[in-house]
C-alpha positions as CSV (number, residue, x, y, z in Angstrom):
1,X,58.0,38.2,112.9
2,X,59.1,40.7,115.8
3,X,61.0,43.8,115.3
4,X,63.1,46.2,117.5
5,X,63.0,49.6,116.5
6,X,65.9,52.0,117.4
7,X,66.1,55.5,117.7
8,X,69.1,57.8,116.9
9,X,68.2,61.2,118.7
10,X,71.1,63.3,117.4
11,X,72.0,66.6,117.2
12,X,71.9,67.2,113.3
13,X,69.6,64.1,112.6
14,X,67.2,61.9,113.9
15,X,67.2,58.5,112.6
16,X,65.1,55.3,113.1
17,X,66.1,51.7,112.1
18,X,64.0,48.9,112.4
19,X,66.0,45.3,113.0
20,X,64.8,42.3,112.6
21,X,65.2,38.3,115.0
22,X,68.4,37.9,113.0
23,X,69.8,41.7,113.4
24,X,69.3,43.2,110.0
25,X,68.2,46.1,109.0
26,X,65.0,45.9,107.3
27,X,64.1,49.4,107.6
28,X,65.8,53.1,108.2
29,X,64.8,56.5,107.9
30,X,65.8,60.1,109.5
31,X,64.3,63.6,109.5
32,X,66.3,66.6,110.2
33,X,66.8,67.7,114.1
34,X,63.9,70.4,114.2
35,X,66.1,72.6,115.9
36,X,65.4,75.9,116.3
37,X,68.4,78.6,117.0
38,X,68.2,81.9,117.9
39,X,72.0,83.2,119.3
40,X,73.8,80.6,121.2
41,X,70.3,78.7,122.6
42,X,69.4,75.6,120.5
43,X,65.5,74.6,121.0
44,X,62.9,71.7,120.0
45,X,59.3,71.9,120.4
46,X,57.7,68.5,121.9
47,X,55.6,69.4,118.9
48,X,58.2,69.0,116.0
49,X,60.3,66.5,118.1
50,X,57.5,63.8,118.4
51,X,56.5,64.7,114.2
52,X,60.4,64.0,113.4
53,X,60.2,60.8,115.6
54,X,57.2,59.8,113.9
55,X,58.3,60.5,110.5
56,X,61.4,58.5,110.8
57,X,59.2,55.7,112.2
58,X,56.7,55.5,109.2
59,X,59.6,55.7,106.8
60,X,61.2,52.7,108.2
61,X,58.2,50.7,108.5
62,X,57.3,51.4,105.4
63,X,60.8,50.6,103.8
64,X,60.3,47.4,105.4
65,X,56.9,46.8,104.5
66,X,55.5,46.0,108.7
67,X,52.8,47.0,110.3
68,X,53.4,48.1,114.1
69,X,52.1,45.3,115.5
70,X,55.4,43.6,115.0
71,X,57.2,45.8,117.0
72,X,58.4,43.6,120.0
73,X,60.0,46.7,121.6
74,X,62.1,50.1,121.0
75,X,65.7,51.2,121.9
76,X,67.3,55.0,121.7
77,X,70.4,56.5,121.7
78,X,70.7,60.6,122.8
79,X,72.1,63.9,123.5
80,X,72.3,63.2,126.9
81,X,73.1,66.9,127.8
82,X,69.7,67.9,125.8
83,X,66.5,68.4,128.3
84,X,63.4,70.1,129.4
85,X,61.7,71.5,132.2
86,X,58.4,70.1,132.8
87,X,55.3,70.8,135.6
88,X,54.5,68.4,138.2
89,X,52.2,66.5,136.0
90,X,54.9,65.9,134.1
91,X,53.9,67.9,130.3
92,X,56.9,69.8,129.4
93,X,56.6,73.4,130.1
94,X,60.1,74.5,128.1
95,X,61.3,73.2,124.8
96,X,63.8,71.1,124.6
97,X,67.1,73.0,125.3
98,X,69.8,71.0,122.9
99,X,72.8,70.3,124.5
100,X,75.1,72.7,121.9
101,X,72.9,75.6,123.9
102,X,74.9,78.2,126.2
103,X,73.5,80.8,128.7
104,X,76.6,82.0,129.9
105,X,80.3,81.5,128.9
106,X,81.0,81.6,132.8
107,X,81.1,78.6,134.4
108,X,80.2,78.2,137.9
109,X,83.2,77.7,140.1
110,X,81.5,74.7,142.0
111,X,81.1,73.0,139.1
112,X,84.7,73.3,137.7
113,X,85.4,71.9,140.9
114,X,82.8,68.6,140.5
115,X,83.9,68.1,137.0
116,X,87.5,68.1,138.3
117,X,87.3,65.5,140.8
118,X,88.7,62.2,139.8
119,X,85.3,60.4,140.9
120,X,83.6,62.6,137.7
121,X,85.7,61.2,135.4
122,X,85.9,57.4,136.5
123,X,81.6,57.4,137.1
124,X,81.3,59.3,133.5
125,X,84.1,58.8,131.3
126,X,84.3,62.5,130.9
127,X,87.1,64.7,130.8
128,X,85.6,68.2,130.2
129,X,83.2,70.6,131.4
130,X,81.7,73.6,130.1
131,X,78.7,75.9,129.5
132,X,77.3,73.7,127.4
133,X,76.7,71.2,130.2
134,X,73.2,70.3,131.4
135,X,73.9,71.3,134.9
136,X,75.5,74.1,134.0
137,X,72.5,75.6,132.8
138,X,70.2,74.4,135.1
139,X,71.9,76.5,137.6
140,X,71.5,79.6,135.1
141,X,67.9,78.9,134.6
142,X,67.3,78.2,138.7
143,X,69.3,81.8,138.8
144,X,67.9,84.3,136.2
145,X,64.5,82.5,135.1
146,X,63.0,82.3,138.8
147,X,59.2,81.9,138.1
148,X,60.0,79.1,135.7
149,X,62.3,77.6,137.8
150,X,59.4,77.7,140.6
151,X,57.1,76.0,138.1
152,X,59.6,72.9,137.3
153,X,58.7,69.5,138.8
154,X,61.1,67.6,136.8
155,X,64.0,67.9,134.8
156,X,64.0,65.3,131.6
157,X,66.7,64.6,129.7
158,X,65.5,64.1,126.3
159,X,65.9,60.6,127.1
160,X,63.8,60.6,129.9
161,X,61.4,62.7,127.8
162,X,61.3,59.9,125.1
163,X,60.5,57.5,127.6
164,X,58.0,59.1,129.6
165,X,56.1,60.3,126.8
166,X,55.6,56.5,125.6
167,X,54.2,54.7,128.7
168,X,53.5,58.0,130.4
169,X,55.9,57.4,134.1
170,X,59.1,58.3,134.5
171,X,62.4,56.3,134.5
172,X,65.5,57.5,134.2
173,X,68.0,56.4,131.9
174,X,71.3,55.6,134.1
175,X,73.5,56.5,131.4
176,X,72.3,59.9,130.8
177,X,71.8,60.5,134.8
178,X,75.3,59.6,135.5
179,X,76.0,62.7,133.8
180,X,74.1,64.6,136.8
């Protein structure tokens, strides 16, 4: 028997549920968000973010009783505003910034702009903007963290993260990228 296993990568929790051919839950299980705080910036090591994925994975398998094997493939859902900076070869070379994190309170007036324009809204469904948006504070870490900045290759959305780490290439997830 097959099995999809899904991913809930969410701000106070993550959760895994594994579903069987007829779309029932056979299995579930969720760690804490290994978030770290320290003022207003929100961070998760790859570290603890790939033992908390792995965690909830065992614990639905075993609730379930399968063995890997039968894992016919893996879906997610995310923070989409939650990301990393990583080197060329792709390794992440910041935690995780969660999306709740805020550099500054000031928002960059060509982004209030962006966010404003009617094509924002109809592409993303959104209707705010704010410091805690990802592009937001990729332009305060391009501004005041200059020899990290220099060091970045790519810019993953956790989702991106997730799914590079797994096959090891990049794809971006549309929904998430929309966002940029």
């Amino acid at each position: 028997m097959e099995h999809v296993l899904g991913f809930d990568l969410g701000t106070s929790y993550f959760k895994a549920v594994l579903v069987d051919r007829k779309g029932m839950c056979v299995g579930f299980g969720k760690r804490r968000t290994p978030k770290v705080s320290k003022g207003t910036v929100s961070t998760i090591t790859p570290t603890a973010f790939w033992m908390a994925l792995r965690g909830c994975a065992q614990d639905a398998m075993e609730q379930a009783r399968v063995k890997p094997e039968t894992i016919a493939g893996i879906s997610y859902a995310s923070q989409a505003n939650t990301f990393a900076l990583c080197g060329a070869h792709g390794k992440p070379i910041t935690d995780l910034y969660v999306w709740t994190t805020v550099f500054d309170q000031q928002v960059d007036p060509s982004l209030k702009a962006f966010w404003q324009d009617p094509a924002f809204l109809e592409t993303t469904g959104l209707g705010f903007d704010g410091p805690q948006m990802m592009l937001e504070k990729l332009l305060w870490l391009k501004k005041n963290q200059r020899p990290l900045w220099q060091q970045t290759g790519h810019i993953a959305t956790i989702s991106d993260y997730f799914v590079f780490e797994l096959p090891g290439s990049w794809s971006s997830d549309p929904s998430t990228a929309y966002l940029l």
